[in-house]
PyMOL commands that place a pseudoatom at each C-alpha (Angstrom):
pseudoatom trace, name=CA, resn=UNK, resi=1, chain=A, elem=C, hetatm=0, pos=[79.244, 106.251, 102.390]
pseudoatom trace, name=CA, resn=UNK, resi=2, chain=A, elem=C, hetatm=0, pos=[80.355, 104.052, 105.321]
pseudoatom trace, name=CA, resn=UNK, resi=3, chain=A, elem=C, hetatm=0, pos=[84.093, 103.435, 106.035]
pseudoatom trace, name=CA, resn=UNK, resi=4, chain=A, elem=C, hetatm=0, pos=[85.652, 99.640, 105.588]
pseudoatom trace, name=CA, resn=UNK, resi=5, chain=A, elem=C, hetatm=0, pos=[86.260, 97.998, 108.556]
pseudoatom trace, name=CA, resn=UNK, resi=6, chain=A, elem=C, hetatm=0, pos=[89.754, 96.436, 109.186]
pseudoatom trace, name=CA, resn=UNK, resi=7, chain=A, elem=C, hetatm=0, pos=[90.087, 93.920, 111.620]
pseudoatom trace, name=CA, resn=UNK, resi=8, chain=A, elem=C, hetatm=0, pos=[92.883, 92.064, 112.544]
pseudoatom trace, name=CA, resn=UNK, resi=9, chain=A, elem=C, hetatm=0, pos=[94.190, 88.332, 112.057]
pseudoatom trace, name=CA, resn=UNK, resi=10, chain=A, elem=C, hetatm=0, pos=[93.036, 87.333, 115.117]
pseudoatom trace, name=CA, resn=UNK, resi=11, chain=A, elem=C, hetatm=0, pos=[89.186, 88.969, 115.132]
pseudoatom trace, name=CA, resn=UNK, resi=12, chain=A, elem=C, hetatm=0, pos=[89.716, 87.215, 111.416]
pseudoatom trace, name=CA, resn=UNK, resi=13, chain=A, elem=C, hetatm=0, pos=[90.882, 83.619, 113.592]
pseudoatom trace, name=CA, resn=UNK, resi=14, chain=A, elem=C, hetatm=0, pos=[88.059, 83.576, 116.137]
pseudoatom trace, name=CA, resn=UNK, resi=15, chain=A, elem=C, hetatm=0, pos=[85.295, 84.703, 113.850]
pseudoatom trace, name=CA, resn=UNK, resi=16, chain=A, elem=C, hetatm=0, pos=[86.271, 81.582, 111.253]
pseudoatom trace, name=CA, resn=UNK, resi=17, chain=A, elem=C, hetatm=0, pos=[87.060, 78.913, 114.004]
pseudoatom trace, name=CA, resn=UNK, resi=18, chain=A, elem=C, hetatm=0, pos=[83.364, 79.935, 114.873]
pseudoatom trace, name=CA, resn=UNK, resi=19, chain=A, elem=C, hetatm=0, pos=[82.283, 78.935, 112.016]
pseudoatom trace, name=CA, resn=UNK, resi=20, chain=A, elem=C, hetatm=0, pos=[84.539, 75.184, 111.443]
pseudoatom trace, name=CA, resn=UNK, resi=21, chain=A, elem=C, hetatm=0, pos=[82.902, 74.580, 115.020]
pseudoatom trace, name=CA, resn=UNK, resi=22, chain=A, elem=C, hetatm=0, pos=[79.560, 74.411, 113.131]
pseudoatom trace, name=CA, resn=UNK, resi=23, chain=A, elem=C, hetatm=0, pos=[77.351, 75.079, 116.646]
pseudoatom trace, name=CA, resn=UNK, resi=24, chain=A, elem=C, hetatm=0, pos=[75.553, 78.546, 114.989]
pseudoatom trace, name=CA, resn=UNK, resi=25, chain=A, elem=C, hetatm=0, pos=[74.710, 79.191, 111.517]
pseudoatom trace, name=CA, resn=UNK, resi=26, chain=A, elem=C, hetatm=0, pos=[76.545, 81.624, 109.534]
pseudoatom trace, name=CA, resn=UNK, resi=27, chain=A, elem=C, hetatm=0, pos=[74.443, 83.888, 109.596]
pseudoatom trace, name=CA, resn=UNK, resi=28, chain=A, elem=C, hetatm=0, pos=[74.169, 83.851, 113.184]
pseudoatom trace, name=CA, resn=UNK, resi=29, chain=A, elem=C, hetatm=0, pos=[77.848, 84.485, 113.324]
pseudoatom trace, name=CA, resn=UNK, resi=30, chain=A, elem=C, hetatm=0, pos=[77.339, 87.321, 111.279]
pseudoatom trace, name=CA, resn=UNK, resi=31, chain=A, elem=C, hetatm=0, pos=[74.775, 88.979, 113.182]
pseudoatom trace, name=CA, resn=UNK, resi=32, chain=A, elem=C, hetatm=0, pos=[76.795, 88.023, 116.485]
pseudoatom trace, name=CA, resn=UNK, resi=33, chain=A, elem=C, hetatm=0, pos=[79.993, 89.660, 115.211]
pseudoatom trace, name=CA, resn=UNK, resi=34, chain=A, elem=C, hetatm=0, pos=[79.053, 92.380, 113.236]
pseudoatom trace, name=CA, resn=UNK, resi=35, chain=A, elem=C, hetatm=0, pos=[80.459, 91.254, 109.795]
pseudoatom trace, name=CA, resn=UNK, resi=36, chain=A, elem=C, hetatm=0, pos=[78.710, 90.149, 106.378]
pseudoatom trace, name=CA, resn=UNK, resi=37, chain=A, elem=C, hetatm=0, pos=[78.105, 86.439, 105.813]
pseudoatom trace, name=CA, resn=UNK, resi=38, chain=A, elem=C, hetatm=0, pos=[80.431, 86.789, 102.966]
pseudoatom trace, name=CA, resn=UNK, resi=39, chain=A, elem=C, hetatm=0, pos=[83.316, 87.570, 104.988]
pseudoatom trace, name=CA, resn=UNK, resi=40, chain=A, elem=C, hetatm=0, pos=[82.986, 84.542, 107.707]
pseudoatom trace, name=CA, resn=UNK, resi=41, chain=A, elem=C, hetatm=0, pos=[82.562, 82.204, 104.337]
pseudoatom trace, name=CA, resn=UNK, resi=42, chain=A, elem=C, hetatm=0, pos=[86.329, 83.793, 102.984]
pseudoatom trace, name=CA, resn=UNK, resi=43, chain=A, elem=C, hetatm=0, pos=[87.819, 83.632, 106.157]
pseudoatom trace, name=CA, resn=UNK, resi=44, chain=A, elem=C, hetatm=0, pos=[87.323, 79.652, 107.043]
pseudoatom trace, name=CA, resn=UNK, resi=45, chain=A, elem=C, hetatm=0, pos=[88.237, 79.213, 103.445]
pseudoatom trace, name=CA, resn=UNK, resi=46, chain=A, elem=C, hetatm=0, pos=[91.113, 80.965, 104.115]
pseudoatom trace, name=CA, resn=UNK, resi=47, chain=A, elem=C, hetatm=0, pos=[92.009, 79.170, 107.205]
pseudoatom trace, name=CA, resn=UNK, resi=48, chain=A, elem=C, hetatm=0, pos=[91.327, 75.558, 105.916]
pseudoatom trace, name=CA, resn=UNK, resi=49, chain=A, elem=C, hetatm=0, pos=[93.902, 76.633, 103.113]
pseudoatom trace, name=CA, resn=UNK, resi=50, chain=A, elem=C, hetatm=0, pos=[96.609, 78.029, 105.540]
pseudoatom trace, name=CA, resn=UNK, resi=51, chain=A, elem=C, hetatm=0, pos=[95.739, 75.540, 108.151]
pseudoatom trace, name=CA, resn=UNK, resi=52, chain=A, elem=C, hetatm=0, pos=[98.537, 73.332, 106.651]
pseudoatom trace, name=CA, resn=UNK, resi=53, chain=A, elem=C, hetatm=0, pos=[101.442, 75.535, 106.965]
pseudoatom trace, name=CA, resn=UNK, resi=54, chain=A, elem=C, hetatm=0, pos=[101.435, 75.503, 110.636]
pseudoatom trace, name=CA, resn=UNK, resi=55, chain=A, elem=C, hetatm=0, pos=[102.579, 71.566, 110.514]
pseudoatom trace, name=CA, resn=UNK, resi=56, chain=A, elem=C, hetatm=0, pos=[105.198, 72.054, 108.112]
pseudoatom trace, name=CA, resn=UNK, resi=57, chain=A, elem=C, hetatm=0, pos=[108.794, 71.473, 109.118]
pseudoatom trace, name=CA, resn=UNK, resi=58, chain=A, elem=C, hetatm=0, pos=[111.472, 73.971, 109.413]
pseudoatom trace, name=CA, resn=UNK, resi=59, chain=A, elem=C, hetatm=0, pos=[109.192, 76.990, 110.704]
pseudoatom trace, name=CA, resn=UNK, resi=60, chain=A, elem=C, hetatm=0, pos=[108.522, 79.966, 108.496]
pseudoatom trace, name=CA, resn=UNK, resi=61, chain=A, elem=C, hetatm=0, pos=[110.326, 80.145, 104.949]
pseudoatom trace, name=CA, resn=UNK, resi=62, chain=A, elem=C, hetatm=0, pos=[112.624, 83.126, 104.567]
pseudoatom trace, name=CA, resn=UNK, resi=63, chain=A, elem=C, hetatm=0, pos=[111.004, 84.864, 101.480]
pseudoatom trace, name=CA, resn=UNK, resi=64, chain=A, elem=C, hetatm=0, pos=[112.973, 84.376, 98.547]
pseudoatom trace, name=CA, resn=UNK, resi=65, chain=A, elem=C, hetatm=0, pos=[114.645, 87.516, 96.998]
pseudoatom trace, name=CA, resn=UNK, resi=66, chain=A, elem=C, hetatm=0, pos=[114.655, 88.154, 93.871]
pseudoatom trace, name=CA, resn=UNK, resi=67, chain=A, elem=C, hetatm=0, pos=[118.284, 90.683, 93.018]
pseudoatom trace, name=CA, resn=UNK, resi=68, chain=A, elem=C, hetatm=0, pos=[116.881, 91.447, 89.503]
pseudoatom trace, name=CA, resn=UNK, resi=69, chain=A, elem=C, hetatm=0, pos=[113.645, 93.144, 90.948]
pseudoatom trace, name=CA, resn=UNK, resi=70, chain=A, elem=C, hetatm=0, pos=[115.617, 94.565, 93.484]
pseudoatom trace, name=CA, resn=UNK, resi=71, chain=A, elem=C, hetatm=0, pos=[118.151, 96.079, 91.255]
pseudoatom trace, name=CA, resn=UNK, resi=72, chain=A, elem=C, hetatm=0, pos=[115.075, 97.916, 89.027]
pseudoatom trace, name=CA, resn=UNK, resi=73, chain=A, elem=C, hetatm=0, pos=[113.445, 98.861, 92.436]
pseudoatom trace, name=CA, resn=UNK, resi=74, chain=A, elem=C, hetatm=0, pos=[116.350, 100.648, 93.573]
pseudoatom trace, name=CA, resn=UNK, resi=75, chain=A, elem=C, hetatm=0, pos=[116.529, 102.406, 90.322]
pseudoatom trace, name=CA, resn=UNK, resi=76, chain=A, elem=C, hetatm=0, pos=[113.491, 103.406, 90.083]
pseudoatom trace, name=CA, resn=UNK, resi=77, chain=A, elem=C, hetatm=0, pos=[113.586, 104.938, 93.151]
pseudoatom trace, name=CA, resn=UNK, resi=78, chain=A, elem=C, hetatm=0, pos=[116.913, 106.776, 91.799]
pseudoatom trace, name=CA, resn=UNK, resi=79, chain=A, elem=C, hetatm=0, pos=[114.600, 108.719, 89.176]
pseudoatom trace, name=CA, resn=UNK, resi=80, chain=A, elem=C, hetatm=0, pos=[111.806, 109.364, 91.223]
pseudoatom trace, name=CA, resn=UNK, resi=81, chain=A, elem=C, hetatm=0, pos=[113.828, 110.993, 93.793]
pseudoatom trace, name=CA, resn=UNK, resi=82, chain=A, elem=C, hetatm=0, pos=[115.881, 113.362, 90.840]
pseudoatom trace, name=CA, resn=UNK, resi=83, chain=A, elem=C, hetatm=0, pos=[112.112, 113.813, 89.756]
pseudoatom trace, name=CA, resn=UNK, resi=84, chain=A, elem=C, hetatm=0, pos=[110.959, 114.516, 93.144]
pseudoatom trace, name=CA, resn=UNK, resi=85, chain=A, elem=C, hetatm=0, pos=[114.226, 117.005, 93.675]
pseudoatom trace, name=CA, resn=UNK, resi=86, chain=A, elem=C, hetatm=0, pos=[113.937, 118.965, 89.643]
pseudoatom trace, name=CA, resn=UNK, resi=87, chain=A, elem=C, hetatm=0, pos=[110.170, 119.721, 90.914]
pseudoatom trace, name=CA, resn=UNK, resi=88, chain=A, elem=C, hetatm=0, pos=[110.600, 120.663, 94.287]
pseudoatom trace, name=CA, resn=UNK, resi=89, chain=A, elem=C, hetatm=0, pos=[112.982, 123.349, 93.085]
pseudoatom trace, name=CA, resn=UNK, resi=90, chain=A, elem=C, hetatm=0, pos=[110.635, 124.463, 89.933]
pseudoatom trace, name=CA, resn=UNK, resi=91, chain=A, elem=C, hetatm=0, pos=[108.033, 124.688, 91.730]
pseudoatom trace, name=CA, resn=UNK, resi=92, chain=A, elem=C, hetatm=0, pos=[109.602, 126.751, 94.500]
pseudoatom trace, name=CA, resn=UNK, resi=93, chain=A, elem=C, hetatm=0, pos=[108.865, 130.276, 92.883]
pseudoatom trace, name=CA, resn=UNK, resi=94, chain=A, elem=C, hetatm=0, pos=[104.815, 129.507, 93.568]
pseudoatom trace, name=CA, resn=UNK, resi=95, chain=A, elem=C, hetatm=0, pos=[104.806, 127.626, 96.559]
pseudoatom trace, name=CA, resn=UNK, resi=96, chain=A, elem=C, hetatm=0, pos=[106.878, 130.475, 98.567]
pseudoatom trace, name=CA, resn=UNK, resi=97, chain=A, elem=C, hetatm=0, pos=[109.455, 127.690, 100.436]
for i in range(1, 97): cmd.bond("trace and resi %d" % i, "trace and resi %d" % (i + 1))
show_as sticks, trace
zoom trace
């Protein structure tokens, strides 16, 4: 079984504005760059959707936080830590720590 590949944004970038250019076929692309035909199709898609954003005014939006989440987040992590800590020391006697 072969490993994913993970490439980054701007492998992602090149491979799609490639593709918009429209002087090779996809498939083309695909054999050029190593990736599945598939994956050039999602990533122009992807960039003709985001393409937008970078015109907008005002720069990046700061993501908008939600205290409610937060506040069950937090205690969540309050139990699974006393969780963590009750079986840490249970479980002492068999893991010899």
């Amino acid at each position: 079984m072969s490993k994913r590949k993970n490439h980054s944004p701007e492998f992602k970038a090149k491979v799609a504005l490639e593709a918009l250019k429209g002087e090779q076929t996809v498939a083309e692309l695909a054999s050029q760059f190593g990736v599945h035909p598939t994956m050039i199709h999602s990533w122009k898609r992807a960039l003709l959707e985001g393409a937008s954003g970078v015109f907008e005014r005002g720069g990046k939006k700061a993501p908008e936080i939600d205290e409610e989440q937060v506040k069950d987040l937090h205690a969540k992590i309050g139990e699974l830590a006393v969780a963590n800590d009750f079986l840490s020391r249970k479980l002492k006697p068999w893991i010899g720590k």
